[in-house]
C-alpha positions as CSV (number, residue, x, y, z in Angstrom):
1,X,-12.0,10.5,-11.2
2,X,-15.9,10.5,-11.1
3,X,-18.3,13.4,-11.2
4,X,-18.8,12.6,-7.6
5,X,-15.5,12.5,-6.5
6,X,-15.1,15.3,-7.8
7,X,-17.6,17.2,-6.2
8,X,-16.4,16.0,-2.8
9,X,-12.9,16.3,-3.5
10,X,-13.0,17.8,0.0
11,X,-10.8,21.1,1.1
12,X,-11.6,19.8,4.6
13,X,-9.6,22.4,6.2
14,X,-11.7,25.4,7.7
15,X,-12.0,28.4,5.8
16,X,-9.1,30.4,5.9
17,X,-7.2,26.9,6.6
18,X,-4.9,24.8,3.9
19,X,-6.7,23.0,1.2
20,X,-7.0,19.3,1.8
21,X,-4.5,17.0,-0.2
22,X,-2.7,14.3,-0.4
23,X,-0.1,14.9,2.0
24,X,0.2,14.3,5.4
25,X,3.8,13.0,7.6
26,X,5.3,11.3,10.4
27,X,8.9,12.2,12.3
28,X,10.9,9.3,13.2
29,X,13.1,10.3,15.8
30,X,14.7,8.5,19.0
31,X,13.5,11.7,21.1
32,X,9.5,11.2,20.1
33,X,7.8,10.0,23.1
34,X,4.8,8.9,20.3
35,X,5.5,9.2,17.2
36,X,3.0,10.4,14.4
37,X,1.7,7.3,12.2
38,X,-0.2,7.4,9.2
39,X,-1.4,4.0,8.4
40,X,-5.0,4.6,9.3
41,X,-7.4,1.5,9.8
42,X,-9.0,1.0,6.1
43,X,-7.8,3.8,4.8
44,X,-4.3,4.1,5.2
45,X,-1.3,3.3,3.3
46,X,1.1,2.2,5.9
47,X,4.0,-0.6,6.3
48,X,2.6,-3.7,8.1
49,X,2.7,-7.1,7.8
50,X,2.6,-8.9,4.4
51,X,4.3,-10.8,1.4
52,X,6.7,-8.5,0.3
53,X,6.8,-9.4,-3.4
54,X,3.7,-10.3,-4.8
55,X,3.3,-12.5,-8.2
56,X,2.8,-9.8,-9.9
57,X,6.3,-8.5,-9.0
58,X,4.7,-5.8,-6.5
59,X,7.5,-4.9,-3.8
60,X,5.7,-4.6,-0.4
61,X,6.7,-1.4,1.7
62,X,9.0,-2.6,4.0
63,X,11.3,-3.5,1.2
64,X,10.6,-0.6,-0.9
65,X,11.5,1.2,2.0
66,X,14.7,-0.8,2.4
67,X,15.8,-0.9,-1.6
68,X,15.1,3.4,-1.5
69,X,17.3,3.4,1.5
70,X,14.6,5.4,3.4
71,X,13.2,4.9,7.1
72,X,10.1,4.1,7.7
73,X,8.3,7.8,8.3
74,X,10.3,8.6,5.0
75,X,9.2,6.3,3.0
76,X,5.5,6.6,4.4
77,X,5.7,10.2,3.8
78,X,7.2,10.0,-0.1
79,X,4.0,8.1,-0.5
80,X,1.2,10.4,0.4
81,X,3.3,13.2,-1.6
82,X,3.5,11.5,-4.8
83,X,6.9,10.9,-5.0
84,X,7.1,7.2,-4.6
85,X,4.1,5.9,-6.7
86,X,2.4,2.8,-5.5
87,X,0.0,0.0,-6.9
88,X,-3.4,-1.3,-5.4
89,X,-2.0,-5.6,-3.5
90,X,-3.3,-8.5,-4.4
91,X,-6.7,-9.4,-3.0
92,X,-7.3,-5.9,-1.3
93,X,-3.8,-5.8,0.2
94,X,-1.6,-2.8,1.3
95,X,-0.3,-1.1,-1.7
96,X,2.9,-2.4,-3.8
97,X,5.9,-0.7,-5.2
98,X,6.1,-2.1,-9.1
99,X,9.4,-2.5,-9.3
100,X,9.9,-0.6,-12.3
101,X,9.1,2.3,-9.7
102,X,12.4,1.3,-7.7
103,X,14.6,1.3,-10.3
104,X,12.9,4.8,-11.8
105,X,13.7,6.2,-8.5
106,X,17.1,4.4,-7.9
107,X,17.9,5.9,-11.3
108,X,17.2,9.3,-10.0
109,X,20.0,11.8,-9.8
110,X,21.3,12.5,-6.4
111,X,20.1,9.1,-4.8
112,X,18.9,9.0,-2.1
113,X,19.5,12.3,-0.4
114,X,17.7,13.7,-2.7
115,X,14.8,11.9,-2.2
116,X,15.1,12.4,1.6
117,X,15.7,15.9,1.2
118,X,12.1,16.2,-0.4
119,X,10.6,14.3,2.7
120,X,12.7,16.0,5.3
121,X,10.5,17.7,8.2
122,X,11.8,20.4,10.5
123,X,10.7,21.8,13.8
124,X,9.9,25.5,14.6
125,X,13.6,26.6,15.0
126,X,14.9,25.3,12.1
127,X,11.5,25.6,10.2
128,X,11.7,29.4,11.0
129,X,15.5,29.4,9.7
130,X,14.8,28.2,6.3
131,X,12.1,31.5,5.8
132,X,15.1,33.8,7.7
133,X,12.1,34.9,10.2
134,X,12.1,34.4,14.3
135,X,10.8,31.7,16.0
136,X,8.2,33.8,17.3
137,X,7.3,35.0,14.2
138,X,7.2,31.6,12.6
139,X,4.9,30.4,15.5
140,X,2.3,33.3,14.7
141,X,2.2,32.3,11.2
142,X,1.7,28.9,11.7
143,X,-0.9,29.9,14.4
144,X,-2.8,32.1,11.9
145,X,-2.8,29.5,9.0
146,X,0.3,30.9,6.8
147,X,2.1,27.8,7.4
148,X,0.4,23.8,7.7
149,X,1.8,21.2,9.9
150,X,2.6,18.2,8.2
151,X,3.1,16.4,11.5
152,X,3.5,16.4,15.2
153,X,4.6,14.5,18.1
154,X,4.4,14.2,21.7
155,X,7.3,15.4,23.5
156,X,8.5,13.6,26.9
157,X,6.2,16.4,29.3
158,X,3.5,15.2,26.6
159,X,3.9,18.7,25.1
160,X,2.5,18.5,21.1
161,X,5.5,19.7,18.7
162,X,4.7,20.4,15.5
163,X,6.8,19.7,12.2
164,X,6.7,21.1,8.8
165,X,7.7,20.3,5.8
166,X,11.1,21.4,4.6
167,X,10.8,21.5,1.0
168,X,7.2,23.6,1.4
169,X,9.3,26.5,3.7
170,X,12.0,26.7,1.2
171,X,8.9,27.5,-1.9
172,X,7.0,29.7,0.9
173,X,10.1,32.2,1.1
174,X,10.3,32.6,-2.2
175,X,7.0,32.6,-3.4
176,X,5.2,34.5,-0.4
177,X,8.1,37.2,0.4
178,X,5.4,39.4,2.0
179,X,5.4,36.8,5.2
180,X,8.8,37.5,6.2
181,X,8.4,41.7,6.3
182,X,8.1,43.3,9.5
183,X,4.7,43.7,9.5
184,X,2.2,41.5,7.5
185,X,-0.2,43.3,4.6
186,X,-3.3,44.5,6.3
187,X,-4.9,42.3,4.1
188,X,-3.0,38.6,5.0
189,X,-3.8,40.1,8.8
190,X,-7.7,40.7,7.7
191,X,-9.9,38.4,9.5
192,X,-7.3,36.6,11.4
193,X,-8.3,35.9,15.7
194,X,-4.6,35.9,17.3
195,X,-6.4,33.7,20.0
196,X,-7.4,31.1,17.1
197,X,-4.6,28.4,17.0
198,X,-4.9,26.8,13.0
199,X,-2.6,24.0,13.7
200,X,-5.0,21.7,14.6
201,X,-7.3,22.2,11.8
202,X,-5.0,22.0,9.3
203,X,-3.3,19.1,10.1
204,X,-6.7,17.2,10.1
205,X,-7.4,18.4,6.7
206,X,-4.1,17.5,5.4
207,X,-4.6,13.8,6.4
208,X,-8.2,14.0,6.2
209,X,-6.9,14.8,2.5
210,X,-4.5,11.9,2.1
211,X,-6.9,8.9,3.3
212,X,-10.0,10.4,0.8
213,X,-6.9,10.2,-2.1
214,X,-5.8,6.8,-1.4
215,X,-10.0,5.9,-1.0
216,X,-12.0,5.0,-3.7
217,X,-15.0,3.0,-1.5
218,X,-17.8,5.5,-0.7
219,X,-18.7,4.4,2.5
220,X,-15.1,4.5,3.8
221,X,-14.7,8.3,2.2
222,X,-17.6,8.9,4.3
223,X,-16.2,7.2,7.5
224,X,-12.8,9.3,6.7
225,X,-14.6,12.9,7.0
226,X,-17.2,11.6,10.1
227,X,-14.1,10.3,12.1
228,X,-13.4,13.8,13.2
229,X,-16.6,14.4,14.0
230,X,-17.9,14.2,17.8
231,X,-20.5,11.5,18.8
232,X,-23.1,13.7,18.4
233,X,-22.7,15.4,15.7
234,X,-22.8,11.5,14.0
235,X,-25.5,10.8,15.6
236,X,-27.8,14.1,14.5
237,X,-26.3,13.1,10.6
238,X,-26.8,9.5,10.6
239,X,-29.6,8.2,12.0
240,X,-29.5,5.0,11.2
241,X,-27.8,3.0,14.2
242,X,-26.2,0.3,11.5
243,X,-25.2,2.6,9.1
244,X,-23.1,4.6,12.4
245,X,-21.7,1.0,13.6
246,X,-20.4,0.8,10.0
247,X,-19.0,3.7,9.8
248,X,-17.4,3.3,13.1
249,X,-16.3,0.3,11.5
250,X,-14.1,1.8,8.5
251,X,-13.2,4.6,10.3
252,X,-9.2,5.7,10.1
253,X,-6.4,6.2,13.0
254,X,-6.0,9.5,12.3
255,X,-2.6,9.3,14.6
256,X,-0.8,5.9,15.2
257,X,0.5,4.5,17.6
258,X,-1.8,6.1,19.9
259,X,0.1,6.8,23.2
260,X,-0.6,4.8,26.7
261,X,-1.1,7.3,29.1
262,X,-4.0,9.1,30.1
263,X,-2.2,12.4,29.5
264,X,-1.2,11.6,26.1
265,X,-4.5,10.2,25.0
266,X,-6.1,13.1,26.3
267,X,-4.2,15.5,24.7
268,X,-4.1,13.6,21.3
269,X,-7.3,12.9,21.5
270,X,-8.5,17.1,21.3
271,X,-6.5,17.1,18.4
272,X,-8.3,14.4,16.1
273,X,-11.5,16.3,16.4
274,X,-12.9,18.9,14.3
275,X,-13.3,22.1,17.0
276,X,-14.2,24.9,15.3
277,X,-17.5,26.1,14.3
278,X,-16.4,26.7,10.2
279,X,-14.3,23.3,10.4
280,X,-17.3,21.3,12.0
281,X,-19.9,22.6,9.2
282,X,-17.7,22.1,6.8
283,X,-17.4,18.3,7.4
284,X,-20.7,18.1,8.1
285,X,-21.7,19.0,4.6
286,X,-18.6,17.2,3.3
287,X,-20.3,14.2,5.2
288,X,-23.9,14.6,4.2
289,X,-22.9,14.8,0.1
290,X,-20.5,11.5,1.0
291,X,-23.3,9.6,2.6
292,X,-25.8,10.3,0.2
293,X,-23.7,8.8,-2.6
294,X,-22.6,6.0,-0.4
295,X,-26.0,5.4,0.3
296,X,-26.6,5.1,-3.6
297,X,-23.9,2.8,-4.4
298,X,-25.1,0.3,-1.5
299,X,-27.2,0.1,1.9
300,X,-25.0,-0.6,5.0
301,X,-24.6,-4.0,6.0
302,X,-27.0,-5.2,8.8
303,X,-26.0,-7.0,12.1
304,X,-26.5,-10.4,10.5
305,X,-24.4,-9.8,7.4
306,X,-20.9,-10.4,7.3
307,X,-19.0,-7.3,6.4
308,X,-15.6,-6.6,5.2
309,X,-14.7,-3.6,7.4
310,X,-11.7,-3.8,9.6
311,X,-12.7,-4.5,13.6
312,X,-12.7,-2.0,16.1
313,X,-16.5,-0.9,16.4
314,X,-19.6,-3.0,17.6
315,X,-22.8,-3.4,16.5
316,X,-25.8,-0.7,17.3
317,X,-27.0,-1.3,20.7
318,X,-29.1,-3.8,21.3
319,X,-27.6,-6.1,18.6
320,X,-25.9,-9.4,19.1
321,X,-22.9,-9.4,20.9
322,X,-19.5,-9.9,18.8
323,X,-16.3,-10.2,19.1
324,X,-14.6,-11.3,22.1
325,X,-17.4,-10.8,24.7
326,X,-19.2,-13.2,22.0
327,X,-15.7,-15.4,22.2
328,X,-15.8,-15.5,25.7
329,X,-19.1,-16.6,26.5
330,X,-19.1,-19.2,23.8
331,X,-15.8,-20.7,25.6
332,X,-18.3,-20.1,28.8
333,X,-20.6,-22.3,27.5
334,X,-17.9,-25.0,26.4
335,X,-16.5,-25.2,30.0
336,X,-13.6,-24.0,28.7
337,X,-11.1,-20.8,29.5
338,X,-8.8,-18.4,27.7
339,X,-5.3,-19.7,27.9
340,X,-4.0,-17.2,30.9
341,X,-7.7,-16.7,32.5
342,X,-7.6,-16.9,36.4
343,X,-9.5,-20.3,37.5
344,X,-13.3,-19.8,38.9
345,X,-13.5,-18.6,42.3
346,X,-12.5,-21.2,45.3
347,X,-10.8,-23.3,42.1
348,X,-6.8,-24.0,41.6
């Protein structure tokens, strides 16, 4: 890892919030109305469409997944936690499973509920179980910071449900006994707002965590921390219309698939940006240090240079149209019409 990596390794989460890493979940379960995703635009690992064994001898993730015998969340999750290590694809693809890695972890004793076990997310019921508190006593903690998500879904009345991971409860009880007293230490309660729900917050810095480990491009790490950033706040940091387009550009789904409704969009939607006032400056300077030395390493593409960056974000206004408005009016101009288009008016 460079110096500069180093510097912005990034504990995104607000202070008083978990540190950032490399972990961040989904549930897979029949009940989820929306399900949590992780394979975020550039930046995310994620199983999609591909060549599933490369020349090289790279397993793509839909197989890994189905040689490890996990589901698809499962295997997703093992990922960002470290326990299934992948490879960089062939010519900038998803990553690859060697399969050496199979085999290592096919070896493993207790396969493969073992591996699921260290993968496993539980609700706040069963979450609060494993530390032998109350549910209303696990909700405070998680409220207050004690405890990170890992996860959430959308119920059916569009409710958000967190989840947390299993194997991180079971080494909370034992290593922070203080938690499940009847009253916590004056000095865990020091400083805490009962109002302040940290759920939010340090989810986002978990996965805001995950993308900048699987990153090594510096204007994507930059795109990962101003993606939960609001339009303004971008626009006050970068002031270069092109260099916002690109990083529009390369930013991540922080939460895939994103749900239909209105209702659910809207109440996803307050929870992929940054809310608070510590949690906002701290991506702001996280940004500004990430920009600077994406800045360094090379200028962001103009309008009329082709880009690499995945669709999803125009050009700075005023710029030439792309994309299917530019599709559309070229067909326009040809006399001709998207297969399904209604005919012209008073035509057919």
């Amino acid at each position: 890892m460079s110096i500069s990596e180093t510097r912005a390794d990034l504990r995104t989460g607000a202070r008083g919030g978990v540190r950032t890493d490399a972990r961040a979940g989904v549930r897979t379960d029949a009940r989820t109305c929306v399900r949590t995703g992780i394979d975020g635009g550039g930046a995310g690992s994620g199983i999609g469409a591909g060549a599933e064994e490369d020349a090289s001898g790279g397993v793509g993730p839909i197989r890994a997944a189905r040689e490890l015998q996990l589901k698809r969340g499962e295997f997703e999750l093992a990922t960002q936690l470290g326990h299934i290590r992948t490879e960089a694809g062939t010519a900038g693809g998803r990553p690859q499973v060697s399969r050496r890695e199979i085999e290592r972890l096919r070896a493993a004793e207790g396969f493969p509920d073992a591996l699921r076990e260290r993968v496993r997310t539980v609700g706040t019921a069963e979450g609060a179980a494993l530390i032998s508190v109350s549910p209303g006593r696990f909700t405070r903690l998680a409220r207050a910071g004690f405890i990170a998500p890992v996860s959430f879904y959308l119920n059916r009345y569009r409710t958000v449900v967190w989840l947390y991971l299993a194997d991180e409860l079971r080494a909370c009880a034992v290593g922070e006994p203080r938690l499940r007293a009847e009253r916590l230490p004056r000095g865990l309660c020091a400083g805490v707002d009962e109002s302040d729900d940290r759920r939010p917050r340090n989810w986002r810095g978990r996965r805001i965590g995950h993308l900048l480990h699987e990153s090594g491009d510096p204007w994507q790490r930059a795109a990962i921390v101003g993606c939960v950033l609001d339009a303004a706040h971008l626009a006050e940091l970068v002031g270069d219309p092109y260099e916002r387009a690109y990083l529009n550009r390369l930013a991540p789904a922080l939460f895939r698939p994103y749900p239909e409704s209105d209702a659910a969009r809207s109440t996803v939607g307050r929870l992929l940006l940054a809310d608070h006032p510590d949690e906002i400056g701290w991506h702001r300077a996280s940004l500004g240090t990430l920009l600077a030395e994406a800045r360094l390493a090379r200028p962001a593409p103009r309008a009329e240079e082709p880009t690499t960056c995945a669709e999803g974000a125009g050009p700075p206004l005023g710029g030439p149209l792309v994309g299917l408005l530019a599709r559309l009016r070229t067909r326009r101009e040809r006399g001709t019409a998207p297969v399904g288009a209604a005919p012209p008016h008073g035509q057919g």
